[in-house]
Structure formats: structure tokens, C-alpha cells
N, C-alpha and C positions, 0 to 999 in steps of 0.2 A: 653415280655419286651426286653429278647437280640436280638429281629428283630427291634423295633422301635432307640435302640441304636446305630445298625449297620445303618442305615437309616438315624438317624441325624448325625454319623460320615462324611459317605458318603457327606452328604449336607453342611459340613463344608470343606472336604477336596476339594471339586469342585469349593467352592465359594472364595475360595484362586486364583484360574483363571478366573471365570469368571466376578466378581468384576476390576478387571486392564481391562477387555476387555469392559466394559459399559461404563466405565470412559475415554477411550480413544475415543469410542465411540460418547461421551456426547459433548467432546471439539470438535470433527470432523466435528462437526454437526455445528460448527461458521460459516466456511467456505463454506459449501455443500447447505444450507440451505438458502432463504430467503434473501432478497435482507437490511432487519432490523436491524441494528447493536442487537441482543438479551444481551450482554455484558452491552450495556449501558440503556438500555431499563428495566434492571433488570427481564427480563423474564426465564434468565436460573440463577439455585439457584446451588450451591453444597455445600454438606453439607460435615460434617468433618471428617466422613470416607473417601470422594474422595482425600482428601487434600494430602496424599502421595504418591496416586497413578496417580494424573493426573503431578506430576512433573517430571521433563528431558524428557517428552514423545515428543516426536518428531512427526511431521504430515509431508507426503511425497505429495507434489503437491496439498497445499491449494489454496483455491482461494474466494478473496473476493469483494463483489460488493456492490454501490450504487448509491448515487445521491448526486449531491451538492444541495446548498441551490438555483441554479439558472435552477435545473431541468436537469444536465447534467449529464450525467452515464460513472462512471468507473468501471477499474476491473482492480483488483491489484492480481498477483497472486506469484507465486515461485518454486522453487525446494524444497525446506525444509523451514519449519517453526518451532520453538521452544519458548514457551511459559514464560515468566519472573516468574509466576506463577499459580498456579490452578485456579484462578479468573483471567487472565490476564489483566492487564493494556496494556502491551506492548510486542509485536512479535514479534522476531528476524527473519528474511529472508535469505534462502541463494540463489542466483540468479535472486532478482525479477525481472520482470514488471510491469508495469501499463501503460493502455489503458485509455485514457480522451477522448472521443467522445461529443465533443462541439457544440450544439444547435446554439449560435451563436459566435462568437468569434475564438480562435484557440484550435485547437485541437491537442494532442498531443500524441506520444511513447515512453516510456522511459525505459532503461532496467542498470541495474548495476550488479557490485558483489556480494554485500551484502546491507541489508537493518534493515529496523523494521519498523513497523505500530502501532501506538499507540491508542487505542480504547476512550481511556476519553477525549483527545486533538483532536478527527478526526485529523490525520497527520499522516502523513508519510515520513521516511529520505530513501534516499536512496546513497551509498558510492562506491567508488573503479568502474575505468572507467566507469564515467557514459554518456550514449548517451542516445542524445534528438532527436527523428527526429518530426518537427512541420509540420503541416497543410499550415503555412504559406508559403512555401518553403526553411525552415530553418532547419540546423543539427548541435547541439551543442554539446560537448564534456565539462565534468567538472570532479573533483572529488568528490564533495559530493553535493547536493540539497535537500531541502527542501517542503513536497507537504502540501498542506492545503484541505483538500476533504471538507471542507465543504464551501471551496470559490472556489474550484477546479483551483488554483494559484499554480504558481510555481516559487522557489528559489534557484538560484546558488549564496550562501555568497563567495563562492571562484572564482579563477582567473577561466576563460571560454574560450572556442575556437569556432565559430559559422562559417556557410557555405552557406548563402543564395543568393538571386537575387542582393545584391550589392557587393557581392563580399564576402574575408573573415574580417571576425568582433574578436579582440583579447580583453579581456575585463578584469577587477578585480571582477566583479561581474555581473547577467545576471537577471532581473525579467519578469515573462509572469502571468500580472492580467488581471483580469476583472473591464471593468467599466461602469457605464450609462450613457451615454449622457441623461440629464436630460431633455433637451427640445423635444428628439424626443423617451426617452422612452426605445431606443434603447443599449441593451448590445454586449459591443464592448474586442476586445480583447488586449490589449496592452504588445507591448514586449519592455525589457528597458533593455539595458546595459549601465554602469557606473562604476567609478574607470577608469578612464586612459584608455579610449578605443581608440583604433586601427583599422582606418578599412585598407585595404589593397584591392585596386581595381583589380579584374579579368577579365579580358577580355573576355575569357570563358562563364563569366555568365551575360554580359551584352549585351543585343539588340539592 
């Protein structure tokens, strides 16, 4: 009887560690795994023993991927990620990027300071010097922008600075959507600045 005691001691004292190592485990697996958001799919479950041990856990160099609704593939990634809660809704970033690799339209890079990813709204913010360098021949500077992954759009609500083929572009606000031209079928990219734009002609970048 005091072997099978000493045995279930043991198996209590060990699962004190290895229970925080599954759980961090469990959440790692958002990132690492599968192109499916599983968060909003409801394929991963935690139950309420994880509930205190998947929080302040910090993940070092996530990275997450998909598709918009028009079949383009990103990947959003970071230096640190930290979770709002053990089910996350929503992911804090410390240094993201995201890569948008556009089928047809424009394609884009964008890297900041800080950010967050929000799993229930497909979206993502991202803040604090943010650069854009587009497909188009365009390079934008903001401070905070708004992404929509599942229209794979993108949002500067604030004042913007851009660097392209006509020159520099000074602006109150910057949008780069998607649209169809309906009679040929065809999806097109459009970039719009608005609020009081400036453009300022460079002789540098003009042929």
C-alpha cells in the first residue's frame, strides 16, 4: 500500500509541471499548425483546468496564415504574441508583419511596432511606425492601419505619407481595396488617398 502512495504522490508532484507545459503547448499549436483558423472553427476546446494556466503565457515568434475570401494567402507573423485570454478572441503583437501575396490586384508588406490580430472579426491593427511597401510601386508610412483578412483590404484612418511613380503623396487618410469590375469579371486593385491630399511632384521618379 505505501508503494502505490508513494507512486500516486509522485504523479501529483510531476503533473504540477507538466500540465503548464501541454497548455502552452496546446495554444502554440494556433500558430504552427494548419492554414484553418481552429479558434473559430471550434475544433480546439479547453477545458477549465487550462483556464489558469494558458494565461500571461507569452509565445516567441508566432506566425499565422491564410486566405482571403478572393483566394489570396497571407502570413502575419511577430516577435511575441500574448494572448487576451485562454480562448483568445484577440492577440497582442510585439513587432509584427504581414505578407499579402495578391492573385490579382496589389500586393503588399507591412511591418510595425506593435499590433493585435483578432480571430472572431478576421482583422488585424497594426500601430507605431507603420511601413507599407506595395506591389504597385508605392511606399507608405502611417501610424496605425487597419487589415481585413478576409477581404485582404487595407486601412490607414490616420494622416499617411506615400512614395510612388508620381511622385510624393501626403494624405489624411489612405485605402488599398479590392473590387470587380462586373462586366469583365475581373478583380482589380484599388488604392485611394483622401482628406486633403497633397501630392508633391519628383522629378526623380518621373520618365
Amino acid at each position: 500500500m505505501r508503494k502505490y502512495i508513494n507512486t500516486y504522490s509522485k504523479i501529483v508532484k510531476w503533473s504540477k509541471y507538466i500540465m503548464p507545459v501541454m497548455a502552452l503547448m496546446l495554444f502554440s499549436s494556433i500558430f504552427v499548425f494548419g492554414k484553418k483558423d481552429a479558434l473559430r472553427s471550434g475544433n480546439i476546446k479547453i477545458d477549465n483546468e487550462m483556464v489558469n494556466l494558458t494565461t500571461d503565457q507569452k509565445i516567441t515568434n508566432p506566425q499565422f496564415s491564410g486566405l482571403t475570401n478572393f483566394g489570396d494567402a497571407f502570413i502575419l507573423k511577430a516577435f511575441e504574441a500574448m494572448p487576451d485570454s485562454p480562448t483568445p478572441e484577440k492577440i497582442d503583437l510585439v513587432e509584427p508583419s504581414l505578407e499579402f501575396d495578391a492573385l490579382n490586384g496589389i500586393g503588399f508588406k507591412v511591418s510595425s511596432d506593435n499590433g493585435s490580430v483578432n480571430f472572431i472579426k478576421q482583422s488585424a491593427q497594426l500601430t507605431g511606425n507603420v511601413y507599407i511597401n506595395m506591389t504597385n510601386g508605392y511606399e507608405a508610412f502611417s501610424e496605425k492601419i487597419k487589415l481585413n483578412l478576409k477581404l485582404g483590404s487595407l486601412t490607414a484612418p490616420g494622416s499617411v505619407e506615400a512614395v510612388g511613380p508620381s511622385g510624393k503623396i501626403i494624405a489624411g487618410s489612405m485605402e488599398l481595396l479590392k473590387d470587380i469590375d462586373i462586366s469583365t469579371s475581373q478583380i482589380n486593385g484599388n488604392l485611394k488617398f483622401s482628406n486633403g491630399v497633397r501630392l508633391v511632384y519628383l522629378p526623380s521618379t518621373l520618365k
